[in-house]
C-alpha positions in Angstrom: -20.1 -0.8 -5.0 -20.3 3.0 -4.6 -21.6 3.4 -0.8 -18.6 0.7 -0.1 -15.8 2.7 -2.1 -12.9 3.6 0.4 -10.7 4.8 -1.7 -11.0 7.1 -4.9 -8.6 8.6 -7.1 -10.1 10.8 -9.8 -8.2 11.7 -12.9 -4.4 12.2 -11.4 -1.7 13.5 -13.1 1.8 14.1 -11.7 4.5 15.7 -13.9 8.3 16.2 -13.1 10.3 18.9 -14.3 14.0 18.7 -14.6 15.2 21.9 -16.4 13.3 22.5 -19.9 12.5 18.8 -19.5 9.2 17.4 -18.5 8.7 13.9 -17.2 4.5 12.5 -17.4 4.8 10.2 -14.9 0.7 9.5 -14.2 -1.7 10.9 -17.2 -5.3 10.7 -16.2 -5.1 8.0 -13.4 -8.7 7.3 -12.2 -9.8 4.1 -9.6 -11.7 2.9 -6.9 -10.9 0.2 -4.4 -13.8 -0.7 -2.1 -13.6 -2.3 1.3 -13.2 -5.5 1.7 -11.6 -5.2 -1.8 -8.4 -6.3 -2.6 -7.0 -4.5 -5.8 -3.7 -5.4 -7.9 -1.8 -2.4 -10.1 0.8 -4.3 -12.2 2.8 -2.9 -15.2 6.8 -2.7 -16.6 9.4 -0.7 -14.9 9.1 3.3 -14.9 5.2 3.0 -16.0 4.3 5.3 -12.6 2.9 2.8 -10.4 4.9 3.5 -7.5 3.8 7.3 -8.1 0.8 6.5 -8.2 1.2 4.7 -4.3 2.5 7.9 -3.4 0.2 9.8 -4.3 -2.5 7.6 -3.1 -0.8 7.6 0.0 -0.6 11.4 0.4 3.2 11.2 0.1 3.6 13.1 -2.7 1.2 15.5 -4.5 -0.4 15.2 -7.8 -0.3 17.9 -10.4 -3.9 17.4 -11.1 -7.0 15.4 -9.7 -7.6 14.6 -6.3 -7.3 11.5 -3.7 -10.0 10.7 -1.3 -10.7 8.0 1.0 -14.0 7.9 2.9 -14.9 11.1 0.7 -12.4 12.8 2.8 -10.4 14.5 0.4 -6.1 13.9 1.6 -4.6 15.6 -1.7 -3.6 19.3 -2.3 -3.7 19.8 1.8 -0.5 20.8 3.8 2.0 18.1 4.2 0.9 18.6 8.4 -2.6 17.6 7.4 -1.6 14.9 4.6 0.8 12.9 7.3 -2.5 13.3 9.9 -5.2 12.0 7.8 -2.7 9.0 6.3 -1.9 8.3 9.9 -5.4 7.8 11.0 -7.0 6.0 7.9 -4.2 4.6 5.6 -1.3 1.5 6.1 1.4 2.0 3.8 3.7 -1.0 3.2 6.5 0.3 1.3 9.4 -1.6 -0.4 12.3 -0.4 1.4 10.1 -1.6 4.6 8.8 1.0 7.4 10.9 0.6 9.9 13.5 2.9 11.3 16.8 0.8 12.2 17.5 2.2 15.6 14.5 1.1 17.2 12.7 -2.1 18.2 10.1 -3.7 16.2 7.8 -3.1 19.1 8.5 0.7 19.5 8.2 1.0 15.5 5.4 0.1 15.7 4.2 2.4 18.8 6.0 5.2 17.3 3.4 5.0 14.0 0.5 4.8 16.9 1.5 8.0 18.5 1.8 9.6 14.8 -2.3 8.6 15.1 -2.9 11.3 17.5 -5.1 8.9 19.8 -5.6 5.5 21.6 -4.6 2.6 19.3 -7.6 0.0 18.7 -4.9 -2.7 19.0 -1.7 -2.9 20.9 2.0 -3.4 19.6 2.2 -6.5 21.3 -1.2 -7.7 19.5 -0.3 -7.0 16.3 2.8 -8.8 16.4 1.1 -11.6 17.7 -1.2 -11.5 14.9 1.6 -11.5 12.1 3.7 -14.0 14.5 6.0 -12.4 15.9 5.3 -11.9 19.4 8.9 -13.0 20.4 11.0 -10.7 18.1 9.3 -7.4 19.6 12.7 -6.2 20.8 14.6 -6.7 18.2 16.4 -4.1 15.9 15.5 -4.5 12.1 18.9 -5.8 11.1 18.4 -8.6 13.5 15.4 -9.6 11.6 15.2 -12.3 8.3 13.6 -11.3 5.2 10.7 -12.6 6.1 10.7 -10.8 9.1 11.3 -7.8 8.2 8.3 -8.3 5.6 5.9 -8.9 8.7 6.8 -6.6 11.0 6.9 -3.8 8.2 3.4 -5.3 7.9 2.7 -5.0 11.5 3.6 -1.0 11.4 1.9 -0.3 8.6 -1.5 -2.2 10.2 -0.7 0.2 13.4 -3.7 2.4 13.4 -6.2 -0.2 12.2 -6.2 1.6 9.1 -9.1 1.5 6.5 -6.7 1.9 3.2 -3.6 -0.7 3.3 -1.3 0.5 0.2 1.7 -2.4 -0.7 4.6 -1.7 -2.8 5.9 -4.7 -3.7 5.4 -6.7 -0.4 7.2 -9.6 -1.7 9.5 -8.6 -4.1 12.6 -10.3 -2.2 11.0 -12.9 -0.1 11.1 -16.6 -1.2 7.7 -18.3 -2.3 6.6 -19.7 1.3 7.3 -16.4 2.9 5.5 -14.5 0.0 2.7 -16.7 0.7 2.5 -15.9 4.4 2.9 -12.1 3.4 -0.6 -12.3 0.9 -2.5 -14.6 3.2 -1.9 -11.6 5.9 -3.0 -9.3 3.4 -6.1 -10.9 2.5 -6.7 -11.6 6.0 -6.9 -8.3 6.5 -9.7 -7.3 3.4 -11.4 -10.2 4.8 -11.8 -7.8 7.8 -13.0 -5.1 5.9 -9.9 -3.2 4.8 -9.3 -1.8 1.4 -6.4 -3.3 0.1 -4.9 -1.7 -3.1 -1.2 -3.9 -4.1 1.6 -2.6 -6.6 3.7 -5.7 -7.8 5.3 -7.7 -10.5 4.1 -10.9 -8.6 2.0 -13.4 -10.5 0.6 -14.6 -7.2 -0.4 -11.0 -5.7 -2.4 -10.7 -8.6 -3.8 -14.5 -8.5 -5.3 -13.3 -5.0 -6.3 -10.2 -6.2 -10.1 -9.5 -6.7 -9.5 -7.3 -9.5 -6.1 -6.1 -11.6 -5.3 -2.7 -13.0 -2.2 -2.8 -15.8 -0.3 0.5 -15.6 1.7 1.6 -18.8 3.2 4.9 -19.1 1.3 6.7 -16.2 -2.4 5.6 -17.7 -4.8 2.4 -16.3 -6.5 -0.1 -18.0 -8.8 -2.1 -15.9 -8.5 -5.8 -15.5 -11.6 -7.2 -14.0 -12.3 -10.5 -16.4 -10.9 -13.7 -16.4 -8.9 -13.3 -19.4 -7.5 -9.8 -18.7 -6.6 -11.1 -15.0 -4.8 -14.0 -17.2 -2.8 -11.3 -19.3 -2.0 -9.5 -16.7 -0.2 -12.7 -14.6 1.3 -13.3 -18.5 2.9 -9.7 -17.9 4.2 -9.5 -15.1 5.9 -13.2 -16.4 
């Protein structure tokens, strides 16, 4: 497992201070998603996982402990070199989608390419062919369905081919046939060879899931067995 580990966060902490008050919102976060792997994080409300995606992500900076993927280390760099190395090697899916609501599907999409720095592996046209959308290129975001929208966030976060694909609740507010869709794409894509690491509340992320990680109040407790991957579809209810 170690010579196919993509992704590796060692011991990350990430504190928020608000006056004399002082907020623990990760405590010692350690994992390790491989490729090919796809990786659930569940857990209630406020107990850090969408810190932890941002941190993962290089979007925000832990107070301690690092982030690495491909033994490239992406944490406690410049924000410059944080959006450059997450542009060339990591997909972020996040909840409020990734697209910017002046421009095109396809030119989203061509806009997170030209964030790469070099010549995409796949066109804009290809990719939206391969989440079905081929025919909506042009279209504004608020032009798009739910469902839509879930795909073609999907399609610009899969821009650069990336080797990490981080999800924030990709199917919080999609039906069951669409959420379906949605985690069939994302397997697809650790079938391929991409390291797919999932924050959600959805029983059927984590049914896919190859292993589960419960969050609760900013610290992990791995999920690998049947039973615990039971518990943690019991949680997340």
């Amino acid at each position: 497992m170690a010579d196919d580990t993509v992704l590796t966060a060692r011991e990350l902490y990430r504190f928020y201070r608000a006056g004399e008050e002082e907020t623990l919102a990760l405590r010692g976060v350690s994992l390790r998603v491989g490729r090919g792997e796809t990786l659930a994080v569940v857990g209630p409300s406020g107990s850090g996982k969408s810190t932890l995606l941002a941190c993962l992500a290089g979007l925000d900076e832990p107070s301690g402990g690092e982030v690495r993927v491909n033994g490239v280390r992406i944490s406690h760099r410049p924000e410059t070199e944080r959006a450059r190395l997450r542009a060339r090697h990591i997909g972020v899916l996040l909840q409020t989608r990734n697209l910017l609501p002046h421009m095109s599907v396809r030119d989203n999409i061509r806009l997170a390419q030209r964030a790469a720095a070099g010549k995409p592996a796949v066109s804009a046209q290809e990719l939206l062919g391969q989440v079905d959308l081929a025919e909506r290129a042009h279209a504004l975001p608020r032009q798009l369905s739910g469902g839509e929208l879930a795909r073609a966030g999907l399609a610009v976060a899969l821009a650069n081919s990336p080797e990490v694909l981080l999800a924030d609740e990709p199917t919080g507010e999609l039906d069951g046939e669409t959420e379906q869709v949605i985690l069939t794409l994302l397997r697809d894509r650790a079938a391929q060879g991409c390291a797919v690491l999932i924050v959600t509340h959805s029983a059927e992320a984590v049914r896919v899931a190859d292993r589960v990680i419960r969050l609760a109040d900013g610290r992990t407790d791995s999920a690998p067995t049947t039973s615990d991957r039971q518990e943690a579809r019991d949680a997340t209810g």
